[in-house]
C-alpha positions as a printed NumPy array, in Angstrom:
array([[ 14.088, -53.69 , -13.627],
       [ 11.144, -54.205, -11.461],
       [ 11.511, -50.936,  -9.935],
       [ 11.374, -49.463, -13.92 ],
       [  8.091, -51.519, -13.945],
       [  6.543, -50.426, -10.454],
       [  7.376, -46.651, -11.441],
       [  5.722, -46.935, -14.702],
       [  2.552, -48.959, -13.307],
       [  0.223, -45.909, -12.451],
       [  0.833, -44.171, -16.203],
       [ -0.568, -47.364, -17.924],
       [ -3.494, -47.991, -15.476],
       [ -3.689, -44.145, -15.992],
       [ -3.895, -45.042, -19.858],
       [ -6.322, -48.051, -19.373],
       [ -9.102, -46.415, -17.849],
       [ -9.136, -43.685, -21.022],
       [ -8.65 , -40.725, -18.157],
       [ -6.051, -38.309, -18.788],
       [ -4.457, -36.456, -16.012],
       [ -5.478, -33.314, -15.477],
       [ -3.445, -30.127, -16.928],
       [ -2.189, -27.662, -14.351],
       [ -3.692, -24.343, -14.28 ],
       [ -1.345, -21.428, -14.477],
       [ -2.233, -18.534, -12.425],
       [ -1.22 , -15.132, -13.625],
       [  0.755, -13.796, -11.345],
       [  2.012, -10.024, -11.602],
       [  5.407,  -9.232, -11.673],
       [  7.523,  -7.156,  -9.012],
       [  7.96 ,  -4.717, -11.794],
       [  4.172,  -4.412, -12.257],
       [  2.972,  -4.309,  -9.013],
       [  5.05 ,  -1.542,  -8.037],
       [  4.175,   0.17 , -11.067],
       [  0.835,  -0.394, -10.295],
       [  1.147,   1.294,  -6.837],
       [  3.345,   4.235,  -8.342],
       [  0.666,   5.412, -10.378],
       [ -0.232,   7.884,  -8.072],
       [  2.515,  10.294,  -7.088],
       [  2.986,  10.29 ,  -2.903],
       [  0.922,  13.537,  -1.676],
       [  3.145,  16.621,  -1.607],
       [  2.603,  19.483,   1.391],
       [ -0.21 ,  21.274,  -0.914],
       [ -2.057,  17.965,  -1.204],
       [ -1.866,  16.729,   2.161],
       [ -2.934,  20.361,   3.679],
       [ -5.792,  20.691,   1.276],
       [ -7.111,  16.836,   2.71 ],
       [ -6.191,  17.318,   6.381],
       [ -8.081,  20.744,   5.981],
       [-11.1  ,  18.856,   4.597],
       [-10.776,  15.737,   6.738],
       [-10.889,  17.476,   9.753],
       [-11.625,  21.102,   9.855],
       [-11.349,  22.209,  13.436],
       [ -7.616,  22.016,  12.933],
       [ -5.008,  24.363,  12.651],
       [ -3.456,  24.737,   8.922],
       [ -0.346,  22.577,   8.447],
       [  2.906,  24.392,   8.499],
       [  4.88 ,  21.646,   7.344],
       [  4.836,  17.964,   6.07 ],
       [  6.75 ,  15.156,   4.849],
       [  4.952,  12.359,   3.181],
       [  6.621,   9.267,   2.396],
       [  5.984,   5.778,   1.465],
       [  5.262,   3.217,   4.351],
       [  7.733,   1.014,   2.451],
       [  8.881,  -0.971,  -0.322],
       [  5.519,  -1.592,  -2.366],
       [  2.809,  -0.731,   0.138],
       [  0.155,   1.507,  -0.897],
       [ -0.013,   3.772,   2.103],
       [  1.742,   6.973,   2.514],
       [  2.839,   8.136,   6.052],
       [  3.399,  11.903,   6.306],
       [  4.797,  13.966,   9.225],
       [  3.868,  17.244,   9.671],
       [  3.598,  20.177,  11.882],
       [  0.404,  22.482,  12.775],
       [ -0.257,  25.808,  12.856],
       [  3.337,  27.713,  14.129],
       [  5.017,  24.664,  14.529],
       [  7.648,  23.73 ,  12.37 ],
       [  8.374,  20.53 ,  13.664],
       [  6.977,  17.1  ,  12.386],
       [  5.114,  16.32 ,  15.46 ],
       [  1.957,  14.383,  14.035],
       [  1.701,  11.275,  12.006],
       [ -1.476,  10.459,   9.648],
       [ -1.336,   7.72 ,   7.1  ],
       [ -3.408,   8.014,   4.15 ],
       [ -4.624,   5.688,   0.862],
       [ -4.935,   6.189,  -2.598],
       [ -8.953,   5.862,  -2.925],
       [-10.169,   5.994,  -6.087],
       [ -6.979,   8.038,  -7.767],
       [ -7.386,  10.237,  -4.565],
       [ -5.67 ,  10.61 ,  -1.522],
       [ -7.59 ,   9.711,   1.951],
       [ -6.763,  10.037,   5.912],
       [ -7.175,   6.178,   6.927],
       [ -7.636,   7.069,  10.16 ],
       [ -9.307,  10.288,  10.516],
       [-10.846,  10.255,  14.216],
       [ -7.175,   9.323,  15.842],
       [ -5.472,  12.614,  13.501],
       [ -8.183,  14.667,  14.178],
       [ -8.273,  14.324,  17.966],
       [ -4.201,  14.262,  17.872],
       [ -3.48 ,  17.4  ,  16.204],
       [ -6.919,  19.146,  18.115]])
């Protein structure tokens, strides 16, 4: 009984001083389902895409021959794509780009510009 008594001791000081305890605030939190919809909105860059922004990005390279470009993995947001310069038809370069704006970018343009050069 007394441990009934010492368990319900902090609700009726609780009550006594005319304070109520203070409601929990739900965060929103997205579901799995919309975050990765969220990310998919923007299709992975096909060999057209990625040529026309390596071509842009840096300019003193050779045209691509070939490319792969694939998700980094399971709900990231960058896009790794392989590809080959030039006469090669091998995937012997690596660039990663991000969706910017509803637009594909090279994230790191000075390392895949001096690589393929």
């Amino acid at each position: 009984m007394k441990k009934i008594a010492l368990s319900l001791l902090p609700l009726f000081a609780l009550a006594a001083c005319g304070e109520e305890a203070p409601v929990p605030v739900e965060e929103e939190t997205p579901t799995v389902e919309e975050q990765i919809a969220a990310i998919e909105t923007i299709a992975p860059p096909d060999q057209k895409v990625f040529s026309e922004t390596l071509a842009a990005t840096c300019p003193n390279l050779e045209p691509v021959n070939t490319a792969v470009c694939k998700r980094a993995g399971l709900g990231s947001e960058d896009v790794v794509c392989e590809f080959g310069l030039g006469d090669d038809e091998y995937l012997r370069n690596k660039a990663t780009m991000t969706a910017v704006d509803g637009a594909w970018t090279i994230t790191d343009t000075e390392t895949v510009c001096a690589a393929g050069a």
